[in-house]
PyMOL commands that place a pseudoatom at each C-alpha (Angstrom):
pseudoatom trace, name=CA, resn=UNK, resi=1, chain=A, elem=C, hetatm=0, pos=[-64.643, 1.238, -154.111]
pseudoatom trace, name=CA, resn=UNK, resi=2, chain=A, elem=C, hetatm=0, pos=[-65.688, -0.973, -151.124]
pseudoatom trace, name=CA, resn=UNK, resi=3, chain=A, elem=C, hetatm=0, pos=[-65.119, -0.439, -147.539]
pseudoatom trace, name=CA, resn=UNK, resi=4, chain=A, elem=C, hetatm=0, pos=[-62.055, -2.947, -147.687]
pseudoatom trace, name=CA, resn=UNK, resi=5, chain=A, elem=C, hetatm=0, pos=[-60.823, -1.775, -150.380]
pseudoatom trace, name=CA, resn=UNK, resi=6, chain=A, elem=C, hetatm=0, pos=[-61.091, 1.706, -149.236]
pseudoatom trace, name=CA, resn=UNK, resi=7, chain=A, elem=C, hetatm=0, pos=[-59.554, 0.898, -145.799]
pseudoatom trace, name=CA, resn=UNK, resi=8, chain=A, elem=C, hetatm=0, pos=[-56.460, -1.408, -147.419]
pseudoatom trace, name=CA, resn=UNK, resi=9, chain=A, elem=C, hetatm=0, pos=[-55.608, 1.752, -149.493]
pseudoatom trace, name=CA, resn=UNK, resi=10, chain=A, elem=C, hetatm=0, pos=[-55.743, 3.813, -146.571]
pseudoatom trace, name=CA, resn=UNK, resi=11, chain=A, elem=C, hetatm=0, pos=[-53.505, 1.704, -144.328]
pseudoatom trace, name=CA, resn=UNK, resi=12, chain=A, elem=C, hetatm=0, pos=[-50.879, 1.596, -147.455]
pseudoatom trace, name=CA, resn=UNK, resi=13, chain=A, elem=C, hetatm=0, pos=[-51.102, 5.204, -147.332]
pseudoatom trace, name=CA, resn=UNK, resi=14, chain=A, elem=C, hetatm=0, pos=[-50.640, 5.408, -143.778]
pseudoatom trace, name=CA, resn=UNK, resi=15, chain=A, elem=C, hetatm=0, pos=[-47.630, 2.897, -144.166]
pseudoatom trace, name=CA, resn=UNK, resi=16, chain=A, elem=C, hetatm=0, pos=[-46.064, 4.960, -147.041]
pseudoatom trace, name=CA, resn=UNK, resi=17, chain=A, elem=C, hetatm=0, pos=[-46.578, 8.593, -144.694]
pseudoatom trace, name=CA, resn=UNK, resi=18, chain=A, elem=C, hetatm=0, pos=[-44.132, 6.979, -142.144]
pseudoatom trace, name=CA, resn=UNK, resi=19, chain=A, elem=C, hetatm=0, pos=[-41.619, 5.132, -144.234]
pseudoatom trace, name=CA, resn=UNK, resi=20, chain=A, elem=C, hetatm=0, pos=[-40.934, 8.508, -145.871]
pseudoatom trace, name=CA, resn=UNK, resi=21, chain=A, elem=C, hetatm=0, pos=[-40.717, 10.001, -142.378]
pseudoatom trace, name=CA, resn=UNK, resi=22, chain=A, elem=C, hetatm=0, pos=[-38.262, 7.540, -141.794]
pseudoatom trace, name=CA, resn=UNK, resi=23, chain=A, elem=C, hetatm=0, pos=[-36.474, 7.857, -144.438]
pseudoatom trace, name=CA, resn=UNK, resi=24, chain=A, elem=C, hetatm=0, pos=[-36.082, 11.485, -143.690]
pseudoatom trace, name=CA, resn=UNK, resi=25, chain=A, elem=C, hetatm=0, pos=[-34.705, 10.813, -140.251]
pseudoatom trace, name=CA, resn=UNK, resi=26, chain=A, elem=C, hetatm=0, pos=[-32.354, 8.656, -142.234]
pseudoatom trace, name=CA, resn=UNK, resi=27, chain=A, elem=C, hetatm=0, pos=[-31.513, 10.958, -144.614]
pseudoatom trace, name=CA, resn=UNK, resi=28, chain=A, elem=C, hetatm=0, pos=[-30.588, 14.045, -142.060]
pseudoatom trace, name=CA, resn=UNK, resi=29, chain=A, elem=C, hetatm=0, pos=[-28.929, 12.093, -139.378]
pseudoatom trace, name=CA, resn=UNK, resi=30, chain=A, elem=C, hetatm=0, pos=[-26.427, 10.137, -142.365]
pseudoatom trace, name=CA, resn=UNK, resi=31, chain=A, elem=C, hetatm=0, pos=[-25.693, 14.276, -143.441]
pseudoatom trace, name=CA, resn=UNK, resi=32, chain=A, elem=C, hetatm=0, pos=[-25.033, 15.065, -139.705]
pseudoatom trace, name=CA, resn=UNK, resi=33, chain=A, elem=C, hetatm=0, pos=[-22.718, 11.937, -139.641]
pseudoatom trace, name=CA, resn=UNK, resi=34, chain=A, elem=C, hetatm=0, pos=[-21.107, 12.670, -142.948]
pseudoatom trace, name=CA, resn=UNK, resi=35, chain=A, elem=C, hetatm=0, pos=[-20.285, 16.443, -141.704]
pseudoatom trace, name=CA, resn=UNK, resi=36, chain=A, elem=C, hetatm=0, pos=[-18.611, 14.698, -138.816]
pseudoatom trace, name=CA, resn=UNK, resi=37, chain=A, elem=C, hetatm=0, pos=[-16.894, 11.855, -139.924]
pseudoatom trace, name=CA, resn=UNK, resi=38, chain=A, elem=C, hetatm=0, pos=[-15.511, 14.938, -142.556]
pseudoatom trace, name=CA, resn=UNK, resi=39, chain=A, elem=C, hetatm=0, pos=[-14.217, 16.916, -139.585]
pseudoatom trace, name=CA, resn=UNK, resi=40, chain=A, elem=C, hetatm=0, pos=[-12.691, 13.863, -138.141]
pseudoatom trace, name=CA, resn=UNK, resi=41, chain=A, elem=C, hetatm=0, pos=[-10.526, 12.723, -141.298]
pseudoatom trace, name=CA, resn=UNK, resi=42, chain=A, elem=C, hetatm=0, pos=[-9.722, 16.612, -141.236]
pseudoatom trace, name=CA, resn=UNK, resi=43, chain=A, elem=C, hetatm=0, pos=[-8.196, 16.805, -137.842]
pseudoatom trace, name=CA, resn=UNK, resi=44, chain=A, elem=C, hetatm=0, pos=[-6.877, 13.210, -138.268]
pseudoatom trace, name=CA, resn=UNK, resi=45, chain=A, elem=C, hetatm=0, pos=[-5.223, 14.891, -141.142]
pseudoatom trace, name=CA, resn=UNK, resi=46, chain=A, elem=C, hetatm=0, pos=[-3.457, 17.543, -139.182]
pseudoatom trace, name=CA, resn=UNK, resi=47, chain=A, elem=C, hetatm=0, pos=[-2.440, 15.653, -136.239]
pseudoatom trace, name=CA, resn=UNK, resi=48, chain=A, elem=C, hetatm=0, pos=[-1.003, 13.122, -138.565]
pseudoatom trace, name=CA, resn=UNK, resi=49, chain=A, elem=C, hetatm=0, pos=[1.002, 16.084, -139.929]
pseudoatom trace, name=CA, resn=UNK, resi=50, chain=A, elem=C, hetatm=0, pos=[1.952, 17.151, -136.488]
pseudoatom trace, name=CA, resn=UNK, resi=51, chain=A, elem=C, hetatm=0, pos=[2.956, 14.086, -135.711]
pseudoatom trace, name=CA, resn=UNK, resi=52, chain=A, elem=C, hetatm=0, pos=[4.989, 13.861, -138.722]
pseudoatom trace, name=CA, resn=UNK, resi=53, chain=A, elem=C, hetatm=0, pos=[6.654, 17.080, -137.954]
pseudoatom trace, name=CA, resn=UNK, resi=54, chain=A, elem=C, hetatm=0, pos=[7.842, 15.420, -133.924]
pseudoatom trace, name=CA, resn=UNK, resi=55, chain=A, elem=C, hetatm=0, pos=[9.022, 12.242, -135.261]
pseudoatom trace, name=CA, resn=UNK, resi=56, chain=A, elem=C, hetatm=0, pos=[11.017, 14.320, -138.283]
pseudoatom trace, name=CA, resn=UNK, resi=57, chain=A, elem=C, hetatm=0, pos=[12.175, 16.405, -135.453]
pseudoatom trace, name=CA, resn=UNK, resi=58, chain=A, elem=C, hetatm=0, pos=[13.507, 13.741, -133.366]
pseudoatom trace, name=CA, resn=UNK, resi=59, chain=A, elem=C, hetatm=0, pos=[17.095, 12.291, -134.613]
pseudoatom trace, name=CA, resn=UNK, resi=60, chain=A, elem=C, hetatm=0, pos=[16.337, 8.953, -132.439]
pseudoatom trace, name=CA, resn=UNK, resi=61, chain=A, elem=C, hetatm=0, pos=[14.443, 8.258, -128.954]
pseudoatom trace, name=CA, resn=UNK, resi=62, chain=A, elem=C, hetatm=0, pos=[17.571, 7.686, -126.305]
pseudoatom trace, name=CA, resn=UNK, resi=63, chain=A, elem=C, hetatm=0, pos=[17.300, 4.458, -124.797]
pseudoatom trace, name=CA, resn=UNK, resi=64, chain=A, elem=C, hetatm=0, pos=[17.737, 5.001, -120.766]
pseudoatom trace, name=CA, resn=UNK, resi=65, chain=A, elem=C, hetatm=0, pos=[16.101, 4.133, -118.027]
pseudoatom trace, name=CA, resn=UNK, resi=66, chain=A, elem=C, hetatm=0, pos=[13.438, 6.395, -116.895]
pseudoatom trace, name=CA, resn=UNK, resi=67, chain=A, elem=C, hetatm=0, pos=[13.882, 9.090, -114.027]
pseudoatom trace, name=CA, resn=UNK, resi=68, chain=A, elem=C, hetatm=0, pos=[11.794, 6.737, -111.536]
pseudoatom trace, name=CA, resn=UNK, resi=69, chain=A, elem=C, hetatm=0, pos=[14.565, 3.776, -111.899]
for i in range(1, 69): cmd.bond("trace and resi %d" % i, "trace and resi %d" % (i + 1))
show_as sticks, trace
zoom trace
């Protein structure tokens, strides 16, 4: 192999070291968000159900005027 040759190969090596360190980055901080965005839709979940629960509770909001009228 020449020297150009030699040193194109070696730059495309170089190249394909950091795209796959970049694509690990990538790859742990989408499983970080994915854990998260998992807990979120869980406690959406239960404060939807809580939620729920109040308005079932509640036979109708009285309309009045508030205490500071």
């Amino acid at each position: 192999m020449d020297k150009e040759t030699e040193d194109r190969v070696i730059a495309l090596e170089t190249k394909l070291a950091y795209l796959e360190d970049f694509v690990n980055q990538l790859q742990e901080v989408s499983v970080a968000q994915t854990k998260q965005i998992d807990i979120l839709k869980q406690e959406n979940r239960l404060m939807s159900g809580k939620l729920q629960d109040l308005s079932d509770s509640l036979d109708e909001i009285p309309n009045r005027k508030p205490p500071h009228y």
